[in-house]
N, C-alpha and C positions, 0 to 999 in steps of 0.2 A: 504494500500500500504506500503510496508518494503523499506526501506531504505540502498543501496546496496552501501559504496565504492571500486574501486579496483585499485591496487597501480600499477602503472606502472613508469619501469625504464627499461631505455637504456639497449637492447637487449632480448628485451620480444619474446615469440610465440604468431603469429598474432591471431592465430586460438583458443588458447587457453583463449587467451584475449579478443578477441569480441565474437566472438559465444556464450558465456554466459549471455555478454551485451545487444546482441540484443535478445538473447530468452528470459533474466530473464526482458527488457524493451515492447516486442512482450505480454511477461505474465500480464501490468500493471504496474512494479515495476519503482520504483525510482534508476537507477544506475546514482553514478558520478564517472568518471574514475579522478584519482589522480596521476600525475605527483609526481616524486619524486625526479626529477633533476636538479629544479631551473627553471629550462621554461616547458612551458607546450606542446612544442614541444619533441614527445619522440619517437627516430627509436628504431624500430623492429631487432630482428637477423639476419634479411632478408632483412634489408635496406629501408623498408614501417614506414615512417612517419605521425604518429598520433596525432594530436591534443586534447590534454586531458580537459574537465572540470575545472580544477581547478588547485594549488600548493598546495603540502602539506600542506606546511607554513601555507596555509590559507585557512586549513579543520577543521570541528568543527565535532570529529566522534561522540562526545556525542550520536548524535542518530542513530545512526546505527544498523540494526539489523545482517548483514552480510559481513563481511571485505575478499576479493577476493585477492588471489595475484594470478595471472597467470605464467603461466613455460616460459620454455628458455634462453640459457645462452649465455651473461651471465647476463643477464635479474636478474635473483634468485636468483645470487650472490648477485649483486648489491641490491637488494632486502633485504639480510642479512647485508646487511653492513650497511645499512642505522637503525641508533640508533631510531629515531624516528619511525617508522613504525613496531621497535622490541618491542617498546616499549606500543603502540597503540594494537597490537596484544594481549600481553601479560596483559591489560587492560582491553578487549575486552574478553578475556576468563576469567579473572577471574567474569565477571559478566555473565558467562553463554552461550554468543552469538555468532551467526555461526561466522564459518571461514573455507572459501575453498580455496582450494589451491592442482595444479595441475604440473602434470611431473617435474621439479627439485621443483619445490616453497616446496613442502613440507619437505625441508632442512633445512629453514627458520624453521619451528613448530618444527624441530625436536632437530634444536640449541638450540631452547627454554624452550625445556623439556614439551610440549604439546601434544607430541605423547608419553610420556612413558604410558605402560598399558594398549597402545589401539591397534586396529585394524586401516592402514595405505595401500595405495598405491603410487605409484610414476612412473616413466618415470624408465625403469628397468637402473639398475646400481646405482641410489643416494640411492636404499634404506638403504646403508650405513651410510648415514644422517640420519637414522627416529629415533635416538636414545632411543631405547628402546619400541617400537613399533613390532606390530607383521604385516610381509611385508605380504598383503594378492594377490599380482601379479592380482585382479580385476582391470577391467578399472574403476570402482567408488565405494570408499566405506565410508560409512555413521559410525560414532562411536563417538557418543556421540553428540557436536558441531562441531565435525570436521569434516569436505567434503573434501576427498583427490581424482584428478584422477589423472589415468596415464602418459597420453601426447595428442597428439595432437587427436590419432583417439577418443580418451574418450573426448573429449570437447562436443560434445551432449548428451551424455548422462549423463553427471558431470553437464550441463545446465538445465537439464529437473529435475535434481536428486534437485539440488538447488531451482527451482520454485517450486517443487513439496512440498519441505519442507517450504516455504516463504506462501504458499494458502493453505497448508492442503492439497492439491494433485489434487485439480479440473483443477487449470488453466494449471500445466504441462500433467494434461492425456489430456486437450483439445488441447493442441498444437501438444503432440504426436501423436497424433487421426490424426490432421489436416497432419502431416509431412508423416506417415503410409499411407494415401488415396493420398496425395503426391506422392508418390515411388510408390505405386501402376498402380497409372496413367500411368507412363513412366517407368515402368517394372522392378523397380531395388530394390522387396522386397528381 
């Protein structure tokens, strides 16, 4: 089981933010969702208040295999601004290990200088932020440690993309499998 945090701060996307949670927690995985605003109390862009796991303050990412920052603004902003979590990120890739991050977050990687050289998506319009990044307009794309999608309608498949690389790809083609006979049922392949 991989060990998943993901940072949530005042004015996140709802969609972008759990749907990952519950598919990469549906998959087995360990996710703790991390407040970054001093209470573990954190509204949404949309006004839906969430109760996070934890404070920052008092996360030990040492073992983490996958660090999550989910989109919306100004969610992503906030997200950048906070020195700690730039700082966790940029510790977090130098030893190698995922980092997703979805429609504006990838602004955040791009501050950073973690997307120079690579292939990058985002929520169209921030790809202005991927600094140095080649903008590939997919809804998810895989380059190297980094798991970028686009925005809201890619939060499935930026979910499945992320389990698939956490199991070596058994437990996300079983859920896709399971979602596929899904939409099948009620007609909305």
């Amino acid at each position: 089981m991989s060990k998943i945090y993901e940072f949530l701060a005042n004015g996140f996307e709802e969609i972008e933010a759990l749907a990952p949670v519950d598919i990469l927690r549906r998959g087995g995985q360990e996710v703790v969702t991390v407040s970054v605003t001093g209470n573990r109390l954190v509204e949404s862009s949309h006004g839906v208040t969430v109760m996070t796991d934890m404070l920052f303050e008092d996360a030990d990412l040492s073992d983490a295999d996958l660090l999550l920052l989910p989109g919306g603004m100004p969610g992503s902003a906030n997200l950048n601004q906070h020195e700690g979590v730039r700082q966790a990120l940029l510790a977090h890739h130098d030893k190698g290990r995922l980092i997703g991050a979805i429609c504006a977050a990838p602004m955040v990687l791009g501050g950073l200088g973690l997307l120079r050289g690579k292939r990058a998506t985002c929520s169209p319009g921030f790809e202005v932020y991927l600094d140095g990044a080649e903008y590939t307009h997919e809804l998810c794309t895989v380059d190297g440690n980094i798991i970028t999608g686009e925005g809201p309608a890619a939060s499935f498949p930026y979910a499945y993309q992320l389990l698939s690389m956490l199991t070596g790809d058994e437990e996300g083609t079983r859920l896709m499998q399971h979602k596929m006979q899904f939409l099948h049922l009620i007609g909305e392949e």
